[in-house]
N, C-alpha and C positions, 0 to 999 in steps of 0.2 A: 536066499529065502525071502518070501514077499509078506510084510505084514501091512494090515491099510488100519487107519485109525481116523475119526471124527473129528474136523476142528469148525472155527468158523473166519469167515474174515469182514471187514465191514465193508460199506457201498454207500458212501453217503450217509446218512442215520439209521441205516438200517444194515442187517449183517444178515449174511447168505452163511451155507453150511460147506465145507472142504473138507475134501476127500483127503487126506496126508496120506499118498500111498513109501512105503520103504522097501526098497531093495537092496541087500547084499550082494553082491555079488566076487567071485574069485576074481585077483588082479592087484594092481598093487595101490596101497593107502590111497584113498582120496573120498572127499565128499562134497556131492554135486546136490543143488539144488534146480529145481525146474518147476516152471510155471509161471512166470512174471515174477520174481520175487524181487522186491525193493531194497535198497540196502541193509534195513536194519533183519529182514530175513535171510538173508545172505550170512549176515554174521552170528545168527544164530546159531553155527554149527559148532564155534567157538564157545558159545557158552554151554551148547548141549554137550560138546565131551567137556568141558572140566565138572558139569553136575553130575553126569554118568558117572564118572571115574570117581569123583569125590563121596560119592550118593555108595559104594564100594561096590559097581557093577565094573565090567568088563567093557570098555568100547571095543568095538570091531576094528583089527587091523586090513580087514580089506576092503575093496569097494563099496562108498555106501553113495545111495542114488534117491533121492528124495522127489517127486512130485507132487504137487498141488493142484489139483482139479477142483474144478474147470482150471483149467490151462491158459484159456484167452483173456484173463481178468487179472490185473496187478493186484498183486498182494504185498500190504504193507503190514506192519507195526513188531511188537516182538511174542502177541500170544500163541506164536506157532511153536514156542520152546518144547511146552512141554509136550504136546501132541509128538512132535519130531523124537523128542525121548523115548519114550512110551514106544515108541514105532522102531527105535531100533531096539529097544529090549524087546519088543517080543518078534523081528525078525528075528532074533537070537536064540528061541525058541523059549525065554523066558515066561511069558505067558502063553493060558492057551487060546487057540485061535480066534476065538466068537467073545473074547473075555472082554473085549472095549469095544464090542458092536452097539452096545445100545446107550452112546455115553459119548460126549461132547466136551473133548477136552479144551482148555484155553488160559494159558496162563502164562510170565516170564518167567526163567530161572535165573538164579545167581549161581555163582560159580561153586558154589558150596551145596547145591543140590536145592536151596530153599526157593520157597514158589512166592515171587511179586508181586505186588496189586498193578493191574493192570488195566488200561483205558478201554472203553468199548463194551463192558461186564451187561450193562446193563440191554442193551441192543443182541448182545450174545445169547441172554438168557430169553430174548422176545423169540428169536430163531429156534433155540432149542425147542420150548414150548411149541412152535408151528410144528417139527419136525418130530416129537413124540419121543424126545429123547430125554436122558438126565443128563446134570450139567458136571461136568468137576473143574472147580478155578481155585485160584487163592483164596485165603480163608481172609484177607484181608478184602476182597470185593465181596465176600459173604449178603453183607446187609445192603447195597447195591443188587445183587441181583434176586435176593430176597422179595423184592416189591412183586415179583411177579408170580402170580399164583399157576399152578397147576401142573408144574413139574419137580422132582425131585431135582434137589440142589446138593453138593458134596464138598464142602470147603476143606481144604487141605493145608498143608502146612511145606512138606516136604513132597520133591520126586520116591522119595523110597513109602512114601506111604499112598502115595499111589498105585506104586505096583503091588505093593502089602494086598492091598484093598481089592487094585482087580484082579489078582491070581486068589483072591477068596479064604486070603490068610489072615487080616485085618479087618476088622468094620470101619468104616468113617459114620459120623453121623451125620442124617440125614437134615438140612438146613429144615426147618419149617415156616414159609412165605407167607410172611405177616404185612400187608400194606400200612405206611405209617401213618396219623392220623393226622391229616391236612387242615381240621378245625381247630386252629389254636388260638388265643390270646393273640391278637398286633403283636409285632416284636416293635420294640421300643427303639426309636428314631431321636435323632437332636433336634431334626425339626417338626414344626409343631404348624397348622395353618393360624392356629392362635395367638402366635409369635407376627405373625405377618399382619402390622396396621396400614388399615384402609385396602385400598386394592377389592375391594368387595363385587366390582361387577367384574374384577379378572379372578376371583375364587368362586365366583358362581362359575362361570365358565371352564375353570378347571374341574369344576362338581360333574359339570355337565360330561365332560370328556370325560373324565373316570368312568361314570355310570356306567359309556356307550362305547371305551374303549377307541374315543376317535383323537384324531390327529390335529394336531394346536400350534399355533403361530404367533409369539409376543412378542410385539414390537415395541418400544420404550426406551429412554435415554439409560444412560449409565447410572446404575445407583437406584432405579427405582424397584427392584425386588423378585427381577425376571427368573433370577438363577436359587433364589431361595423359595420363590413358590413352585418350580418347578420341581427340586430336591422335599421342598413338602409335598407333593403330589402325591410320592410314593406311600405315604402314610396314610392314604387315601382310598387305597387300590382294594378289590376285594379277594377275600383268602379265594384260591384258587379249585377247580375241581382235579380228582387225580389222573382222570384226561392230558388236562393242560399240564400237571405238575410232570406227569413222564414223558411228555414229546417230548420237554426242556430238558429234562435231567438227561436225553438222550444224546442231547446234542455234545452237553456239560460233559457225559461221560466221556463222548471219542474223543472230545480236548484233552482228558485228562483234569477237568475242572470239580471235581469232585471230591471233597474231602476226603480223610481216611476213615473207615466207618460210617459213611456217612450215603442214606437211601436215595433220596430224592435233595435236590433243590428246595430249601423250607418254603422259600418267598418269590414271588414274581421279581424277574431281575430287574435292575435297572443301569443302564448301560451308557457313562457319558466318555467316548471318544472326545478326545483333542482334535482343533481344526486340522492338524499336520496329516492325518490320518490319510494313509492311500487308498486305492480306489481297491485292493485286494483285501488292506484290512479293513475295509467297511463291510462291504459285500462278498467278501471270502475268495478263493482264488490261493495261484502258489504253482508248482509242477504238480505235485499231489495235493489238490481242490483239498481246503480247510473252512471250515463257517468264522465267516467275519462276524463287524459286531451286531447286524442286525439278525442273525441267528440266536446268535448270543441274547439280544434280547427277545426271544420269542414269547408270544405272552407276559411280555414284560413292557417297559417302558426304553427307550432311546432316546436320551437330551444330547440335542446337537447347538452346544451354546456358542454364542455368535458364527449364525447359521452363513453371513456370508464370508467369511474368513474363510469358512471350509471352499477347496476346488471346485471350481462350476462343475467339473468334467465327475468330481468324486461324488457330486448330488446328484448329477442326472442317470445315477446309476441306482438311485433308491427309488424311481420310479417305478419299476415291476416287481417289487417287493411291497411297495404303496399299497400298489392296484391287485398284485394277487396272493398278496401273505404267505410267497416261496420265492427263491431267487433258484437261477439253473448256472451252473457255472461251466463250461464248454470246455477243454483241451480235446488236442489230438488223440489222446489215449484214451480217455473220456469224457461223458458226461455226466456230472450229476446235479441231484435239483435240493436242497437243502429247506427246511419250513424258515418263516422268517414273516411273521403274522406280530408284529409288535405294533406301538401305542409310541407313534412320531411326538416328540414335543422340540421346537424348536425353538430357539429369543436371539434378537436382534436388535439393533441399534437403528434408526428411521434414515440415518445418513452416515457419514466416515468419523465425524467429531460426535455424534450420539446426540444434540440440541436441535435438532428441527422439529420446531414448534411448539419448542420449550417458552413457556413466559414469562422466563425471568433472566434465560440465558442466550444469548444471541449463537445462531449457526454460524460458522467459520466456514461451510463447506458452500462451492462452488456448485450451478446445474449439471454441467458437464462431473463434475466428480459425485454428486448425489446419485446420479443415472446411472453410473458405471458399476458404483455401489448394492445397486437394487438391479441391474442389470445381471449381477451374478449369479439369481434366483430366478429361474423360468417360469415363463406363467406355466407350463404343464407343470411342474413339481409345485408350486402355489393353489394348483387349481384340484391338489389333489390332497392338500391340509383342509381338513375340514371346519376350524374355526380358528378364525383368526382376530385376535384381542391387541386391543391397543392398552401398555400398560405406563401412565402417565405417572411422573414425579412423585412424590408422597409430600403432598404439606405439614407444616410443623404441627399441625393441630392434631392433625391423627396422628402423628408418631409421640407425640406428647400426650397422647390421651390414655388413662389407666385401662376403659374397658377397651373390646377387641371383640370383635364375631365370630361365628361360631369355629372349635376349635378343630381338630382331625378325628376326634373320635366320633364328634357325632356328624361330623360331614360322612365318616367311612360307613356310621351308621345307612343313610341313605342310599350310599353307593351300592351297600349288597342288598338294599329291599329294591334297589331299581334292575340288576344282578339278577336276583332269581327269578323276578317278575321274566328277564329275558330268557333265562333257563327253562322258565317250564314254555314259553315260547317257541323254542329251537330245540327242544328235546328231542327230536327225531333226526336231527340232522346235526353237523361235526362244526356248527355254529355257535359262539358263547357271547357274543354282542351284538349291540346295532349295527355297528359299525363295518359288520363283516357280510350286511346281507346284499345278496347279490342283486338284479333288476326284479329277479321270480319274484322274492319275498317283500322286497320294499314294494312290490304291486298290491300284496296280498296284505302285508300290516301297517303301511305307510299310508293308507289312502285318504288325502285330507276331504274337507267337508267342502261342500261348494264355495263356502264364502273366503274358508283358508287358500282354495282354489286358485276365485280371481286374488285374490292377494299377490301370490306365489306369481302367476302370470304376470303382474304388473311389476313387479320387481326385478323378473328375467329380463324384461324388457328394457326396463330403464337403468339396470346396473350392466344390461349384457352378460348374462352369466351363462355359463356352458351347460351341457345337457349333465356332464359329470357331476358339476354345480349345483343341479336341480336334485338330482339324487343325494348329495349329501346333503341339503337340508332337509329335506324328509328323512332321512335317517336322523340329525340330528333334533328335530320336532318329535321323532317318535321319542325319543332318548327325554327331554324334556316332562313327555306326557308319560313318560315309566318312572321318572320321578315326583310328578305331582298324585301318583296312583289314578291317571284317568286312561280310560281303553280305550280314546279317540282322538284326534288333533286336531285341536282349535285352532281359528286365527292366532290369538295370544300366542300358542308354541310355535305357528313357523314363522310370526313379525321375529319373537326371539332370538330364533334360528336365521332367517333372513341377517339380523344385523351381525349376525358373526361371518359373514362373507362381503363385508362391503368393503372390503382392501382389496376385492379380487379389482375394483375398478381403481384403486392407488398404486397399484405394483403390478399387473398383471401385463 
C-alpha cells in the first residue's frame, strides 16, 4: 500500500517542500530509504520503529520503501522522523487517505514516541506559508515558528497525538502567530563608551560607522583601547527591523543556534572568531556547506582582532562577502549562496612589537619584518574597509581624568535618528544603510556640491585612491550628513570622510 505525506528539507537558508512517499510492500523485513538521504536520514528508520512500536502501533513486518522527492537533492538533518512515521501508519491503513494532504509535517523523534525541537523550524514554517499549507512540528519549536504570520501552526508533543489529531479523533490547538516586539530597552552590556578615556576622534569614527553600518580599521600599539572600543561598539548599534531580525534567526535556526523557546535573535550579533580560524569556519564550507562566522554575523557586527595574525589566504576570502553581503560556497553536489551582509570591524598592531611611532617607546622591529607584517593585508581587502582610524596611546591625563565624553546611551541615541533618517530613504528597496548602496543610489543621494567636488578630485589625486575608494567616501560623507540632520554634503563631511582613508596610502 502507498501512502505520500508532506515534509520539507533545507537549501541553504531557505527550505523547499518534500514529497515522503511510503511503500509497503510483500517480501521479507527490510527498510529502504531513497533520494539522497545523508546519514542522519538514513538512521532515521531506527528511530521511526522504536517511536512506532513504543507510541503502541504496529510497525510493518514487511517491505518498507521510503522516497524523497525531488530525488536529485541531498537531504540532510533528522525532521524527516516524523513525516516517515505518519507515512507508515497510514500505508497501514491507519489513517484515511487525503487526512495529512494539507499539512507539512517536520520534526525529530525519540525513541519513546516524543517529538524534539528541531533545527531549521523557522525556514520551514517560511515554506509552508509559500505553499498554502498548515504546519505540525514540535511544541518545543512552537514560538520559533510562531513569528510567521498566515498559516495555521500545530505544535505537538507526541507521535500518538499526531495521529489522534489527523485521523480527527483529537484536536491540537491551533498556534496563534504573534511577531515579538523588537523595540525594546538596550540590553545591558559591561561596556560602556563612557568607560573609554580619550580616544575621542576614534569614538567619533566608530559613531560614524555605526550610523552607516560601514567597515572600520584600527590600528594602534598594544594597550591603547582597540578591543574595548570595539566590544563597546556593540552598545551602540541600533534595535534592528523584523526584516533583519528573521533573515538572522534563519540562519541561527539551521545551526541549531537558537534557544529553547526562544523566536528570533533579541540583538544584532556580534561575532569575534580567533585568529586560528579556518578558512571554512570563516566563510562556511564542510561536505555539507554550513554558514561560517560571517553568516553568523549577518546584520551584526564581526571583530577580527589582530587582523594580521589571521591567514592571508583566510582574509582574502572576506572579500566577496565585503563587496556583496553573500558568500556562495561551491561542492560537487552543490551550490549554495548563504547572506553574510555584516559590519567588518578590525584592530591591529602598526608593526610585530606594536611601537611604531610610539613617542615614548622605541620599535624593536626591523623594515623587512614591518613589511612582511603589513604585507599580510592586501590593498584589495584594505581597499575595501571603509574607515580606517589610527588609535594612539592614551596619556596619563585622560586616563586620570574624572569626566569622559559622551557615554553609549546617547551616542546609540544618534545612531537610530541617523537609522531611520536611512530607513525612510531605502524604503522601497531590501537596503537598511549607507553602507550597502550600490553605484544607482550613491548617484542618486551621494551627490556632492561642486566645491565638495573639487575637493574629492584633489584628494583622489594625491592619495591615489581607487574608484572603490571614491565610492566609499561618499557613502561615508553621506552617513556623516544623516547624522548632523543635513540633506546635502558639504566640503566639511567629505574633508571628514576623505581623512579616514589616508592609510590607503600607508598600507595599501
Amino acid at each position: 500500500m502507498l501512502a505520500k505525506v508532506k515534509s520539507g528539507a533545507l537549501l541553504g537558508v531557505d527550505a523547499y517542500i518534500v514529497e515522503v512517499e511510503v511503500d509497503l510492500a510483500p517480501g521479507l523485513p527490510a527498510f529502504t530509504t531513497v533520494g539522497l538521504p545523508e546519514t542522519a536520514v538514513k538512521e532515521s528508520k531506527d528511530r521511526v520503529r522504536a517511536a512506532v512500536k513504543n507510541s503502541g502501533y504496529k510497525f510493518p513486518g514487511n517491505r518498507v520503501t521510503i522516497n524523497l522527492a525531488p530525488a536529485d537533492i541531498r537531504k540532510e538533518g533528522t525532521g524527516f522522523d516524523l513525516p516517515v512515521a505518519v507515512g507508515i501508519l497510514a500505508a497501514q491503513g491507519l489513517l484515511p487517505p487525503a487526512a495529512a494532504e494539507a499539512y507539512l509535517l517536520y520534526g525529530e523523534l525519540s525513541l519513546d514516541g516524543r517529538l524534539k525541537p528541531t533545527r531549521g523550524v523557522l525556514s520551514m514554517a517560511l515554506a509552508t506559508r509559500a505553499a498554502n499549507l498548515a504546519l505540525i512540528i514540535p511544541r518545543a519549536n512552537a514560538r520559533e515558528a510562531g513569528v510567521v504570520q498566515g498559516i495555521n501552526i500545530y505544535p505537538a508533543e507526541r507521535l500518538s497525538q499526531v495521529m489522534e489529531f489527523l485521523s480527527g479523533r483529537e484536536p491540537l490547538t491551533a498556534l496563534t502567530p504573534e511577531p515579538p516586539a523588537l523595540v525594546a530597552p538596550p540590553p545591558a552590556y559591561d561596556e560602556d563608551f563612557r568607560d573609554v578615556r580619550g580616544q575621542e576622534p576614534v569614538k567619533r569614527a566608530l559613531l560614524i560607522a555605526a550610523a552607516g553600518s560601514h567597515n572600520v580599521l584600527m590600528v594602534g600599539p598594544p594597550g591603547a583601547g582597540k578591543t574595548m572600543l570595539a566590544r563597546s561598539l556593540r552598545t551602540v548599534l541600533p534595535p534592528w527591523s523584523f526584516e533583519e531580525a528573521l533573515e538572522t534567526s534563519k540562519i541561527y535556526s539551521i545551526m541549531g543556534r537558537l534557544k529553547p523557546g526562544q523566536a528570533l535573535v533579541p540583538r544584532r550579533p556580534f561575532r569575534s572568531p580567533h585568529h586560528t580560524i579556518s578558512d571554512a569556519g570563516l566563510i562556511g564550507g564542510g561536505s555539507i556547506p554550513r554558514p561560517g562566522e560571517v553568516s553568523l554575523a549577518h546584520h551584526g557586527v564581526l571583530f577580527l582582532d589582530e587582523l594580521p595574525e589571521f591567514r592571508r589566504s583566510t582574509l582574502e576570502v572576506l572579500r566577496q562577502p565585503l563587496e556583496e553581503g553573500k558568500v556562495t560556497i561551491s561542492r560537487a553536489a552543490t551550490s549554495l549562496t548563504y547572506p553574510a551582509r555584516f559590519m567588518l570591524v578590525a584592530a591591529m598592531n602598526p608593526c610585530p612589537c606594536g611601537f611604531l611611532g610610539d613617542p615614548k617607546r622605541a620599535c624593536t622591529c626591523t623594515p623587512n619584518q614591518i613589511n612582511t607584517y603589513r604585507s599580510r593585508i592586501s590593498g584589495p581587502l584594505l581597499d575595501r574597509i571603509d574607515i580606517q582610524v589610527q588609535v594612539p596611546a592614551v596619556p596619563f591625563r585622560d586616563m586620570a581624568a574624572q569626566e569622559s565624553g559622551e557615554g553609549s546611551f546617547e551616542l546609540r541615541a544618534k545612531v537610530v535618528k541617523a537609522r531611520e533618517v536611512q530607513g525612510e530613504r531605502f524604503h522601497k528597496t531590501r537596503i537598511y544603510a549607507n553602507a550597502h548602496m550600490p553605484p544607482r543610489l550613491i548617484k542618486q543621494h551621494c551627490a556632492p556640491g561642486p566645491e565638495a567636488q573639487r575637493l574629492l578630485e584633489t584628494a583622489m589625486e594625491r592619495l591615489g585612491l581607487s574608484a572603490r575608494a571614491y565610492h566609499r567616501i561618499l557613502k561615508i560623507a553621506r552617513t556623516i550628513a544623516d547624522l548632523e540632520g543635513e540633506g546635502g554634503i558639504t566640503p566639511a563631511h567629505v574633508a571628514e570622510a576623505i581623512q579616514y582613508r589616508t592609510m590607503d596610502r600607508k598600507f595599501g
